[in-house]
N, C-alpha and C positions, 0 to 999 in steps of 0.2 A: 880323299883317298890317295895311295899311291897312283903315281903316274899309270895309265895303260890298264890300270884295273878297272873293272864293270861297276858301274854305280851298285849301290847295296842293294835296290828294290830288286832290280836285274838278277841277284846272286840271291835271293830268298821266292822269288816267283818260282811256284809249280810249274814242272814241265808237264806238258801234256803228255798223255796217251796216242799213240800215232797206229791209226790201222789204215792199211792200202787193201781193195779188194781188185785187184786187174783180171778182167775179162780179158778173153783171147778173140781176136775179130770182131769185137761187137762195134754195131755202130749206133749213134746218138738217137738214130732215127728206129731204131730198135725201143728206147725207153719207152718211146709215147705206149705202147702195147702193151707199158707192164708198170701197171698201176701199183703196184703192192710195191716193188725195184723203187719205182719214184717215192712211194710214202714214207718205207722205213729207211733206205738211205739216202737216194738222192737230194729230199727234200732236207735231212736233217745233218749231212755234211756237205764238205767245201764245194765250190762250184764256179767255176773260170768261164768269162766273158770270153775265152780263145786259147784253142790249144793248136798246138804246131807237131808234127812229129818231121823232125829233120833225115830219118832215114825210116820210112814204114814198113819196117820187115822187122819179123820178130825178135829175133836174137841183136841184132844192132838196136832196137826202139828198147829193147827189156836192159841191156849194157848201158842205154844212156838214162835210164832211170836209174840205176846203183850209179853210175859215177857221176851223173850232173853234165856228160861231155857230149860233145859232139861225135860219132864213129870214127872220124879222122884221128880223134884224139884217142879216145879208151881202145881201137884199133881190132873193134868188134864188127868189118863189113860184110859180113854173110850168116845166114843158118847152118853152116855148114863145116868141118877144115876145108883147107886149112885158113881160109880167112874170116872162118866164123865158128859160132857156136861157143860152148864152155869151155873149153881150152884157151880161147882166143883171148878172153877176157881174164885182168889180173887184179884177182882178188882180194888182194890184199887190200886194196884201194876202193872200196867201196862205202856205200852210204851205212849198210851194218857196224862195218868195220868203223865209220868216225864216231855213230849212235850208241856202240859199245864202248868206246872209247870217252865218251861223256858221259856216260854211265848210265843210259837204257839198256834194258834186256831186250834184247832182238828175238824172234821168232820169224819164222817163213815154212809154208803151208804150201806144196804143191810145186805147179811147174815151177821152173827157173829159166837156164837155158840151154836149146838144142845140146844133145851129145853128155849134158851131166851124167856124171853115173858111168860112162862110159870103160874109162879105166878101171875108177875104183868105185864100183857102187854103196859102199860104206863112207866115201870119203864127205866129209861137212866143209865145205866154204868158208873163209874165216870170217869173222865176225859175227855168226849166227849163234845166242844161247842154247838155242831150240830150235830143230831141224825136221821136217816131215817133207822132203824133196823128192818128187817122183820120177824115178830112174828112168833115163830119155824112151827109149822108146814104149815103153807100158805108159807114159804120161800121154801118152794118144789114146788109150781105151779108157771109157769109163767105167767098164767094169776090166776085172782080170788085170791090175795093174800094180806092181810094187814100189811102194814108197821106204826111201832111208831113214827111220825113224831115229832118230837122236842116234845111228850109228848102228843101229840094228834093222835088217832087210826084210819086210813085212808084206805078204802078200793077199792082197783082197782078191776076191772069189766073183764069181756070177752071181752072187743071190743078190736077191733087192736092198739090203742093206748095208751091201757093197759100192750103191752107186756113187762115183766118184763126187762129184759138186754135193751128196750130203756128208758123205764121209769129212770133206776139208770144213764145212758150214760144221760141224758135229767138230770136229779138233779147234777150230776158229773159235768158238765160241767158248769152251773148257780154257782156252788159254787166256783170252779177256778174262772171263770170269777167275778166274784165280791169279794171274798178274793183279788185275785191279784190287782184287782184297789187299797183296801185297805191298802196295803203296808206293812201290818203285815204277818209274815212267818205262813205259816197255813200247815199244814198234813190230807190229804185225804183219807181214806180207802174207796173203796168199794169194796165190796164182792160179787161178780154175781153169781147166781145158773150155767150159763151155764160154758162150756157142760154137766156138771150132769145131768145125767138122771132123771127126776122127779119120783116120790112116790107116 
C-alpha cells in the first residue's frame, strides 16, 4: 500500500460500539453489595488491573476523560470559575469531537460538567449527535430536574417516573437500541448523579 496508509484488514475491521456509564462518587468497594451491577455489567465489560485518577475532583477527573490530559494541560483545576467547571474546559477538543470526526455518532446522557447550562441552557457542546445534558444545578436532584434535550429544555416532575437514574437508564437504553439497528459505530456517555449525595 501507499506509504503511511493502515494496512487493509485495519481499514475494513468493525468498529466497535463504545458505552461509558460514570457514577458519581462511587467506590470499588461499593460493587461487592450489588450483585445484579457485577452480573450485567461489570462482569461482561472492560475491567483494569489499576486505575489512577490524577486530580479526584469532579470537574477536573470528568475534563481528563474528554481530553485524555492531565488538569495542567486541559486547564480544568476546579468545580467551580473561574478555574473550573464548564467554562474552563475547550470544547472543541474533546474525545466526542475526534469520535465524530471518525465517524461515530456520539450521544451523552446526563451530567457533564459543573456550571453547564449556565449561560446558555440550550447550548450543545461540540461534538455531541445527541444531547440529554442536565442543566447544572437541577443535575443535583433526582427528581424536579431539567435536562437539554437535543436543544430543547425539558423539565421532570416529582412523580416516580421522574426518577432520575431511571429516566437516563430509560434514554440509555432507546439509543443503543436504535443506534445498533443502525449499523453506524456510535459512543455513549451517560453520567448518573447517583450515588452522589444531592445538594
Amino acid at each position: 500500500g501507499a506509504a503511511g496508509a493502515p494496512p487493509a484488514a485495519s481499514v475494513s475491521a468493525k468498529r466497535p460500539n463504545i458505552v461509558v456509564l460514570m457514577t458519581d462518587d462511587q467506590t470499588v468497594e461499593s460493587l461487592r453489595v450489588m450483585p445484579n451491577v457485577k452480573r450485567l455489567l461489570v462482569d461482561r465489560g472492560a475491567t483494569f488491573d489499576s486505575s489512577y485518577a490524577s486530580f479526584p475532583l469532579c470537574c477536573p477527573s470528568r475534563a481528563t476523560f474528554l481530553t485524555g490530559q492531565y488538569a495542567h494541560n486541559h486547564g480544568v483545576l476546579s468545580n467551580h470559575p473561574p478555574e473550573g467547571g464548564y467554562y474552563a474546559l475547550d470544547n472543541s477538543n474533546t474525545l466526542p469531537v475526534w469520535l465524530q470526526r471518525s465517524g461515530y455518532v456520539t450521544a451523552h446522557i446526563g451530567r457533564y460538567l459543573n456550571g453547564y447550562g449556565n449561560r446558555d441552557p440550550a447550548e450543545i457542546p461540540a461534538g455531541w449527535s445527541e444531547w440529554y445534558g442536565a442543566i447544572n444545578n437541577s443535575a443535583f436532584g433526582f427528581y424536579d430536574y431539567t435536562l437539554n434535550e437535543n436543544g430543547r429544555l425539558v423539565t421532570y416532575g416529582k412523580n416516580p417516573a421522574a426518577y432520575q437514574t431511571d429516566v437516563y437508564a430509560q434514554k440509555a437504553v432507546e439509543i443503543v437500541r436504535r443506534r445498533a439497528a443502525a449499523g453506524e459505530p456510535f459512543f455513549l456517555s451517560v453520567g448518573f448523579l447517583a450515588p452522589h449525595a444531592t445538594e
